[in-house]
PDB file of N, CA, C and O in Angstrom:
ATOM      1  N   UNK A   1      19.783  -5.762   8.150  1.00  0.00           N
ATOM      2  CA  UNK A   1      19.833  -4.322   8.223  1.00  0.00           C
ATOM      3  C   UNK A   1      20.569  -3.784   6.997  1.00  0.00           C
ATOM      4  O   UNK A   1      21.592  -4.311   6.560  1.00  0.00           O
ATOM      5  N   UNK A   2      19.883  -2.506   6.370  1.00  0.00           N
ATOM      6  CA  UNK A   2      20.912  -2.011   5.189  1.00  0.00           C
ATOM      7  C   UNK A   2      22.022  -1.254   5.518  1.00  0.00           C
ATOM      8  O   UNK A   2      22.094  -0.198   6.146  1.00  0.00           O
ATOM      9  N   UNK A   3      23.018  -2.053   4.924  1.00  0.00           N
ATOM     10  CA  UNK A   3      24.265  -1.429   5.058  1.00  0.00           C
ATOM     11  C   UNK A   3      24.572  -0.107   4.225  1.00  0.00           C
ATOM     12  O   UNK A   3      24.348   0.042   3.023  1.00  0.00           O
ATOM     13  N   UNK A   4      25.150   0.855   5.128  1.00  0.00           N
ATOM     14  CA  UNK A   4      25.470   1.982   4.107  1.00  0.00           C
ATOM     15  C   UNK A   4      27.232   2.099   3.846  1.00  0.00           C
ATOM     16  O   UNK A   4      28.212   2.102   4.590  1.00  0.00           O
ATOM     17  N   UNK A   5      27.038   2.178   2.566  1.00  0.00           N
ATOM     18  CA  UNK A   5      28.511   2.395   2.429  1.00  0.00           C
ATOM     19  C   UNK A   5      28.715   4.056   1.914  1.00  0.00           C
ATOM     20  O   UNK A   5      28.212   4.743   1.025  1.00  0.00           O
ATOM     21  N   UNK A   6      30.098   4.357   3.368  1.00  0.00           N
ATOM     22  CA  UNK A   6      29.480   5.871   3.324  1.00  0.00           C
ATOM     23  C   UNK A   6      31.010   6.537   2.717  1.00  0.00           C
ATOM     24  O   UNK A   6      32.118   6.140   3.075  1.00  0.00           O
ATOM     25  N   UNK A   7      30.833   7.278   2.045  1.00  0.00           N
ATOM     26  CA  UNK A   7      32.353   8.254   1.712  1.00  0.00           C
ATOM     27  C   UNK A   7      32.675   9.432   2.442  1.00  0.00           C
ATOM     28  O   UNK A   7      31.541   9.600   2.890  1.00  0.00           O
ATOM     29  N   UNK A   8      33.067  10.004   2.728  1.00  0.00           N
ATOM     30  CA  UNK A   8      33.120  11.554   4.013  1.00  0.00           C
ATOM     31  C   UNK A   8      34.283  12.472   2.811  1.00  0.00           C
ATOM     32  O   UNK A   8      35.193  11.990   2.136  1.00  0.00           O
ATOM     33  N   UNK A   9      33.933  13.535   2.876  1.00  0.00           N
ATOM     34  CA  UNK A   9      33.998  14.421   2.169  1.00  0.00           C
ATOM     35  C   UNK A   9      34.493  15.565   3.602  1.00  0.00           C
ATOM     36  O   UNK A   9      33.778  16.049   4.480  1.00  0.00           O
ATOM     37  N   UNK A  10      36.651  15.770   3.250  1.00  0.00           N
ATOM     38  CA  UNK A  10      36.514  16.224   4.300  1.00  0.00           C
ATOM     39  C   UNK A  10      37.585  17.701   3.819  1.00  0.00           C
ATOM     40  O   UNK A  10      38.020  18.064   2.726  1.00  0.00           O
ATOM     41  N   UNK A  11      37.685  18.135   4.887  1.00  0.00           N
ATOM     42  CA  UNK A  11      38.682  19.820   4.529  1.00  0.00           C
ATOM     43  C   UNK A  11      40.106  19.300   4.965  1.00  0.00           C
ATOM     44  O   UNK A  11      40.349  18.239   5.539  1.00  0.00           O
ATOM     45  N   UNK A  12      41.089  20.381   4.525  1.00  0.00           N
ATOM     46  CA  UNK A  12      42.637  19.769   5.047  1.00  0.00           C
ATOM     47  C   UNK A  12      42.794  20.029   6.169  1.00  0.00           C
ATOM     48  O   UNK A  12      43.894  20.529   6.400  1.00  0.00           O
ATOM     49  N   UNK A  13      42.123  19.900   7.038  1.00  0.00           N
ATOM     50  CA  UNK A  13      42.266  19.409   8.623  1.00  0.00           C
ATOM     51  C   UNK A  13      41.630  17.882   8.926  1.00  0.00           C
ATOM     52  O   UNK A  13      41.201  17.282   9.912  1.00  0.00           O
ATOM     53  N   UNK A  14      41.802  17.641   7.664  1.00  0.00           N
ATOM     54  CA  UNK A  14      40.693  16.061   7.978  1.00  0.00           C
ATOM     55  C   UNK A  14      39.062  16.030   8.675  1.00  0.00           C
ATOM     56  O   UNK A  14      38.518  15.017   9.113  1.00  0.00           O
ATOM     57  N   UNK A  15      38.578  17.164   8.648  1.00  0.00           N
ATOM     58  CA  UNK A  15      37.368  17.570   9.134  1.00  0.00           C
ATOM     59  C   UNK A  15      35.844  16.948   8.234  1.00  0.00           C
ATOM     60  O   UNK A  15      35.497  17.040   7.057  1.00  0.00           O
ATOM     61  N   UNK A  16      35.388  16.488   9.111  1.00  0.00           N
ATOM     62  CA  UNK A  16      34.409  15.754   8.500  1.00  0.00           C
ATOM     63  C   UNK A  16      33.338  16.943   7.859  1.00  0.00           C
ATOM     64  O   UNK A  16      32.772  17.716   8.632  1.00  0.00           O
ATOM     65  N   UNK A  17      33.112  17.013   6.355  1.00  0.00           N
ATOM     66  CA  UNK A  17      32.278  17.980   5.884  1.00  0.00           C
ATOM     67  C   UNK A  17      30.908  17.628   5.270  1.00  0.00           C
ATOM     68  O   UNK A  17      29.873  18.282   5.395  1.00  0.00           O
ATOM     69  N   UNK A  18      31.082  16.475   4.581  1.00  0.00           N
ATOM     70  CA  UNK A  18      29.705  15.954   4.063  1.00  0.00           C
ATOM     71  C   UNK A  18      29.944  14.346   4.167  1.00  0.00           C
ATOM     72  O   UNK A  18      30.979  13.759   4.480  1.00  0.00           O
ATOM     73  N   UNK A  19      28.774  13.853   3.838  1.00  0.00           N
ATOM     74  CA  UNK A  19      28.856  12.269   3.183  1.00  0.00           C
ATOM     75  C   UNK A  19      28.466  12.039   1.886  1.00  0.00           C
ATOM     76  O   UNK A  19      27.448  12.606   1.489  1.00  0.00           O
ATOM     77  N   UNK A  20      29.242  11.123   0.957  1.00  0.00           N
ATOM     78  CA  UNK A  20      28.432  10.855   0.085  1.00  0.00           C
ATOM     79  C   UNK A  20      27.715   9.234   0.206  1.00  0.00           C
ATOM     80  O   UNK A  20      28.417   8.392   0.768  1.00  0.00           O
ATOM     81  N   UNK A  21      26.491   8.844  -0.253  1.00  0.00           N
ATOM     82  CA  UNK A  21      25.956   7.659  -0.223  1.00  0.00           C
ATOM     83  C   UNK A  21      25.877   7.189  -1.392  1.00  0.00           C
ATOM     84  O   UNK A  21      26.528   8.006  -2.042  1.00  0.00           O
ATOM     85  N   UNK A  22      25.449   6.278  -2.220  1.00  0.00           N
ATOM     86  CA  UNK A  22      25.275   5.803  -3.742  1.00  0.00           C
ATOM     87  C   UNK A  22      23.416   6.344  -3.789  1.00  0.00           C
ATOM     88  O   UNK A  22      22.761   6.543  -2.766  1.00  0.00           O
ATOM     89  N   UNK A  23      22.970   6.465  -4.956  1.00  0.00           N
ATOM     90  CA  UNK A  23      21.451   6.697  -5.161  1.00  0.00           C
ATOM     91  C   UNK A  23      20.621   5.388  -4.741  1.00  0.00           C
ATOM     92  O   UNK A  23      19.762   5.608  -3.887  1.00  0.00           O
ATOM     93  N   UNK A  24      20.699   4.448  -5.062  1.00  0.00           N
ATOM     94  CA  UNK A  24      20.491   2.983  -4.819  1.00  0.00           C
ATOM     95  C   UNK A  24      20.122   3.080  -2.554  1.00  0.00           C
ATOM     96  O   UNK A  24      19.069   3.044  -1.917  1.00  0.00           O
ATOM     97  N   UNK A  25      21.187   3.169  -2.230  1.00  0.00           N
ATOM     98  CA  UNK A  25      20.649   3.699  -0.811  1.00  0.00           C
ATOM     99  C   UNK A  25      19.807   4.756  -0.572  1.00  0.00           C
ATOM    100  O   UNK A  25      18.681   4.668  -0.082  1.00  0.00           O
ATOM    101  N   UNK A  26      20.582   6.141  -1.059  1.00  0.00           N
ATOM    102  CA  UNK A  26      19.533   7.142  -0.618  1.00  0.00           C
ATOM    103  C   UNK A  26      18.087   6.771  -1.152  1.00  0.00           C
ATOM    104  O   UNK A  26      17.260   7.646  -0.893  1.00  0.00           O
ATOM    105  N   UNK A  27      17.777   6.083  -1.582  1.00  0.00           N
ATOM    106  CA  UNK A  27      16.171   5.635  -2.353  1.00  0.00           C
ATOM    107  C   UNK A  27      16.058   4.726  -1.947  1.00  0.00           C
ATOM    108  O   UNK A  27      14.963   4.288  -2.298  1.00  0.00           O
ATOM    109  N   UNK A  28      16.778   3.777  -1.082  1.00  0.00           N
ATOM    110  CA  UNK A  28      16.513   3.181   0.062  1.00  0.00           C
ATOM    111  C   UNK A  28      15.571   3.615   1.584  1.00  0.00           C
ATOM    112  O   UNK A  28      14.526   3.457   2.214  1.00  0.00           O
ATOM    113  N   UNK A  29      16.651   4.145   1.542  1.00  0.00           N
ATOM    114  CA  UNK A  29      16.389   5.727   3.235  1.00  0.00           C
ATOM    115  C   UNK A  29      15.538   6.499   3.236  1.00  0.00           C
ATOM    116  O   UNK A  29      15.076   7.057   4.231  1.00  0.00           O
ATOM    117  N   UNK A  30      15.111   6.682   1.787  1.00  0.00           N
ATOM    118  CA  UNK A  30      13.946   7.396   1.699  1.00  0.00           C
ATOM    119  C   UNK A  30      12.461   6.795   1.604  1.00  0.00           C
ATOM    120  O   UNK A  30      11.406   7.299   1.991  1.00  0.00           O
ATOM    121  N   UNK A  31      12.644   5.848   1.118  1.00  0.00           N
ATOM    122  CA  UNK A  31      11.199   4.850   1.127  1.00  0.00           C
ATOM    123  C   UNK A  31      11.111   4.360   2.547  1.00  0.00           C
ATOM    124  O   UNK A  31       9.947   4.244   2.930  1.00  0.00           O
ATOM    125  N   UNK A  32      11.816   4.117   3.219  1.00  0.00           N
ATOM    126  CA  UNK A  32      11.650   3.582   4.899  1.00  0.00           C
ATOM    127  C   UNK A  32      11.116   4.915   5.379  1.00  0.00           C
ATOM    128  O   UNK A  32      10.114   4.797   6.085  1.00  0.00           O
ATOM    129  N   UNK A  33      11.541   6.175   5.170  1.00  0.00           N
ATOM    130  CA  UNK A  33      11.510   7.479   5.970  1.00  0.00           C
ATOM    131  C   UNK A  33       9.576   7.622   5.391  1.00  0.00           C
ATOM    132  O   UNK A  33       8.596   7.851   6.100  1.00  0.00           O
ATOM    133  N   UNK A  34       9.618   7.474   4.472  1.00  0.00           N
ATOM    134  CA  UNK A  34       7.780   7.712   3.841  1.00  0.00           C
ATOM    135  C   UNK A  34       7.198   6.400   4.556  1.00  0.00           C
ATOM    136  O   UNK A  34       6.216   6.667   5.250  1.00  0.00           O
ATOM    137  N   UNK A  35       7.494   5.311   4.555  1.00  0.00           N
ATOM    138  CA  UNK A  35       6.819   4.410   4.765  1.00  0.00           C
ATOM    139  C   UNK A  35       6.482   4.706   6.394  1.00  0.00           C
ATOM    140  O   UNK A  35       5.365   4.587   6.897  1.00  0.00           O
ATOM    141  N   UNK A  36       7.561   5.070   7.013  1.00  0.00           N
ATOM    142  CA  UNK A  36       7.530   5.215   8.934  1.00  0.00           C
ATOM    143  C   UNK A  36       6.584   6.071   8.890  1.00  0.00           C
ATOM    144  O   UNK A  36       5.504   5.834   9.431  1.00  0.00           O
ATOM    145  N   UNK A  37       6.868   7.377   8.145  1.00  0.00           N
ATOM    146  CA  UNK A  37       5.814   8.667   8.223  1.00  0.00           C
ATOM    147  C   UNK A  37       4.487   7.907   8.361  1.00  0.00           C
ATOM    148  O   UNK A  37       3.704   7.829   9.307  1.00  0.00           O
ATOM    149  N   UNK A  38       4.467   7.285   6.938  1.00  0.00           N
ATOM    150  CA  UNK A  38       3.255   7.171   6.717  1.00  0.00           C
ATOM    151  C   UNK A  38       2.266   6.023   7.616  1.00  0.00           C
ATOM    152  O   UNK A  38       1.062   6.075   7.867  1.00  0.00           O
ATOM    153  N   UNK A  39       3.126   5.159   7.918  1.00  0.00           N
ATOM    154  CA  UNK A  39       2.276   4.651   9.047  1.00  0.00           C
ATOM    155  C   UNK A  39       2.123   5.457  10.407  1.00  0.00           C
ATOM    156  O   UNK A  39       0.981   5.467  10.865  1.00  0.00           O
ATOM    157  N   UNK A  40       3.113   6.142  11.129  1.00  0.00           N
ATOM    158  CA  UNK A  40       2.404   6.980  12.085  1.00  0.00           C
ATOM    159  C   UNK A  40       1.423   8.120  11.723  1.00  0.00           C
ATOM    160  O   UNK A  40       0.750   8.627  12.621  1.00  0.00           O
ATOM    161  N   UNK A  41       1.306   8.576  10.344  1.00  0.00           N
ATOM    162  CA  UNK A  41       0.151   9.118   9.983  1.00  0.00           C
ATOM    163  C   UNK A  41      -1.230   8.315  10.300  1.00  0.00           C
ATOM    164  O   UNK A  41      -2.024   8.851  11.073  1.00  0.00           O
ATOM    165  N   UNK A  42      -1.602   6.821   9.627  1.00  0.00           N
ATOM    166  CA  UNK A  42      -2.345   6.223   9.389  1.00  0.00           C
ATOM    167  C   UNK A  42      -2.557   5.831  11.261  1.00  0.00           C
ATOM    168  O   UNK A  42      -3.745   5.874  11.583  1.00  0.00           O
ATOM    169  N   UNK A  43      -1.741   5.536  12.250  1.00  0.00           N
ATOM    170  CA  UNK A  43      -2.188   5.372  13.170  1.00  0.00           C
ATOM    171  C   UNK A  43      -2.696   6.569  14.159  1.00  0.00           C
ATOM    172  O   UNK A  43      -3.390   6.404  15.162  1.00  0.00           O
ATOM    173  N   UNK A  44      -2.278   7.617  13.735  1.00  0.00           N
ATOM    174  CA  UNK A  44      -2.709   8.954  14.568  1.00  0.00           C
ATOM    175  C   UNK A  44      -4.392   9.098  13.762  1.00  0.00           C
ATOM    176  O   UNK A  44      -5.415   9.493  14.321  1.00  0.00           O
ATOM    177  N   UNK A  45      -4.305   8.814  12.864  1.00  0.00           N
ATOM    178  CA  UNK A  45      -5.559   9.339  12.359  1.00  0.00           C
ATOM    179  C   UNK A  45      -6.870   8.212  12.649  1.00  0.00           C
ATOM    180  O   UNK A  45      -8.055   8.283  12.323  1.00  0.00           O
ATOM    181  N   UNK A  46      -6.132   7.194  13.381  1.00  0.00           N
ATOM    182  CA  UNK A  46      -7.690   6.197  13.614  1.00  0.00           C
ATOM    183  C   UNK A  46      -8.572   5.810  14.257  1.00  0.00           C
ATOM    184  O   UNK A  46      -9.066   4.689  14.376  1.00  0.00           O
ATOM    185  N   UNK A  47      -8.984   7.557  15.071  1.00  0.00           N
ATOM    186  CA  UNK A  47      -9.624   7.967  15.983  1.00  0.00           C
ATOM    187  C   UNK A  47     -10.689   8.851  15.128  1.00  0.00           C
ATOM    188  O   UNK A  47     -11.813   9.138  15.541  1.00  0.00           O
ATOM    189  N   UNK A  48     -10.243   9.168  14.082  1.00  0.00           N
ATOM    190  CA  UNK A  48     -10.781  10.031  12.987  1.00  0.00           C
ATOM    191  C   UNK A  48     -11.923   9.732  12.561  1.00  0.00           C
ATOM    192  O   UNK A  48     -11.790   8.518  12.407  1.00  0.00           O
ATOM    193  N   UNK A  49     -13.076  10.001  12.224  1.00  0.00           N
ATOM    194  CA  UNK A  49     -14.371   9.518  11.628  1.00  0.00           C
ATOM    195  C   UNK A  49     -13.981   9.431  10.413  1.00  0.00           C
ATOM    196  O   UNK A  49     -13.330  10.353   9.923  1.00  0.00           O
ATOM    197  N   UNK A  50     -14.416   7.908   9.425  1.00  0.00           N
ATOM    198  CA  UNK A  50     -13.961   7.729   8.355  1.00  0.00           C
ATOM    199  C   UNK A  50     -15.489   8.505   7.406  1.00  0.00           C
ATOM    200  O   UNK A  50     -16.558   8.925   7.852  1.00  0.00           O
ATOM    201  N   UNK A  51     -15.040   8.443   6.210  1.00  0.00           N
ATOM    202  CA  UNK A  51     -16.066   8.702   5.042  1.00  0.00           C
ATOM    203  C   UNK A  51     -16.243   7.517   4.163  1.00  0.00           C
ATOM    204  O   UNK A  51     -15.427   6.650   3.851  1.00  0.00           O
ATOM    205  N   UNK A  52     -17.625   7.689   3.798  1.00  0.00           N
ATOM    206  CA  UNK A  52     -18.578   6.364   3.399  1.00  0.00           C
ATOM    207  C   UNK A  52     -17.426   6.715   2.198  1.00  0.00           C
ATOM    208  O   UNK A  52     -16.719   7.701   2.405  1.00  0.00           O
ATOM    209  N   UNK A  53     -17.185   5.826   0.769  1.00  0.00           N
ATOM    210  CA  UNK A  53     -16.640   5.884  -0.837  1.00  0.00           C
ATOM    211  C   UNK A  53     -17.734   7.234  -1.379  1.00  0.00           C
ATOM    212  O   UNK A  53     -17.397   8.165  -2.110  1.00  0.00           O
ATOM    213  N   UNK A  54     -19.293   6.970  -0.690  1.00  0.00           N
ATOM    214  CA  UNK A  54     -19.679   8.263  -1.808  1.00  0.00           C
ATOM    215  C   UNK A  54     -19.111   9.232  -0.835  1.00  0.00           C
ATOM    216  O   UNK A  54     -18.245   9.915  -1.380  1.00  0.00           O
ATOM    217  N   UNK A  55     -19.238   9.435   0.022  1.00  0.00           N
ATOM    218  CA  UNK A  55     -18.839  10.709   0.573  1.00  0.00           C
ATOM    219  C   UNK A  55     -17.293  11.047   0.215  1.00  0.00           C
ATOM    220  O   UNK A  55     -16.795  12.171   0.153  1.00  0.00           O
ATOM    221  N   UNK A  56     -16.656   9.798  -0.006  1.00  0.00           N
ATOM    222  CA  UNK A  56     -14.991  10.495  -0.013  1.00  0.00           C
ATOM    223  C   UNK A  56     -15.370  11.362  -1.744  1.00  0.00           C
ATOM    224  O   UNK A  56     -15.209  12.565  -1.948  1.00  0.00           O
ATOM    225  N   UNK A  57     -15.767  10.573  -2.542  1.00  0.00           N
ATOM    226  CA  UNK A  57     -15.829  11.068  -3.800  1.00  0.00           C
ATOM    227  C   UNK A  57     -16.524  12.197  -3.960  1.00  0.00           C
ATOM    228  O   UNK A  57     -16.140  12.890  -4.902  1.00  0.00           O
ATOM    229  N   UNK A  58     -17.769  12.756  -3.099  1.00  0.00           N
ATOM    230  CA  UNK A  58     -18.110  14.386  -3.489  1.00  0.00           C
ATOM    231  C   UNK A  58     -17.591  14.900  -2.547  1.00  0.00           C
ATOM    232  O   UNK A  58     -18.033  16.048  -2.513  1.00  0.00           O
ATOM    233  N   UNK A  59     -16.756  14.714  -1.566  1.00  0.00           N
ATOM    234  CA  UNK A  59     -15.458  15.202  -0.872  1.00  0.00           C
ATOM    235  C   UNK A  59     -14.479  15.679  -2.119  1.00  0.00           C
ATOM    236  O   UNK A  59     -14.597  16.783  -2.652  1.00  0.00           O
ATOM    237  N   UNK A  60     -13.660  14.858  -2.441  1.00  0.00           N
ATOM    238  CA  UNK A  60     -12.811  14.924  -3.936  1.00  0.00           C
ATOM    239  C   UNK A  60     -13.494  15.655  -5.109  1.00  0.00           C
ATOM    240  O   UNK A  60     -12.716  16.380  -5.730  1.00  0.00           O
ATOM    241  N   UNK A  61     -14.756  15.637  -5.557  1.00  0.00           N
ATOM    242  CA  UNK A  61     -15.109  16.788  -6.103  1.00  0.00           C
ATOM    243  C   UNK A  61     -15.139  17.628  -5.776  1.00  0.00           C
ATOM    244  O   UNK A  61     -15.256  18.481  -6.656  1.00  0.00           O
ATOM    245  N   UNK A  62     -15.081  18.077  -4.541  1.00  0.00           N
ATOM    246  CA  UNK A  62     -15.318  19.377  -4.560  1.00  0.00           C
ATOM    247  C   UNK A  62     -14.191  20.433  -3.951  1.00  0.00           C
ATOM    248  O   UNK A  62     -14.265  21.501  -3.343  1.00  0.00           O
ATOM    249  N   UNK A  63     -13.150  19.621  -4.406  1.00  0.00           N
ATOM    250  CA  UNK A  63     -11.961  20.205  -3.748  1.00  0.00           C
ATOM    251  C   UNK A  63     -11.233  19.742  -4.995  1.00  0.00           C
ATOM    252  O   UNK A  63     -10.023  19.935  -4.869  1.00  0.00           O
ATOM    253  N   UNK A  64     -11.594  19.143  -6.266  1.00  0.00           N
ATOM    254  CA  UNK A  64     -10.834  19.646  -7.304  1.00  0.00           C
ATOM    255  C   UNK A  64     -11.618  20.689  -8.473  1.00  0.00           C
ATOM    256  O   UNK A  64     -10.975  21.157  -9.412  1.00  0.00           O
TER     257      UNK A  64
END
């Protein structure tokens, strides 16, 4: 599991205000967060009628 090493960023009541993470994680957290998306995308959609390659391509023409 990735470990986060976290800093807390707090007010003079010791109040927890932010976190900081290193970039190296947050670009961690974020490729898992696209990757999850993107597979519950790919499984919601595979009820979907697919398109033949020519059809995806004058699909794609004609929407650029």
């Amino acid at each position: 599991m990735l470990e986060i090493v976290k800093k807390y960023i707090v007010d003079e009541g010791n109040n927890r205000l932010a976190l900081e993470i290193d970039i190296v994680t947050f670009n961690k957290i974020e490729e898992i967060l696209e990757d999850y998306g993107l597979y519950h995308l790919m499984i919601d959609d595979k009820d979907m009628e697919s398109l033949s390659p020519e059809q995806a391509k004058e699909y794609y023409r004609s929407i650029s």
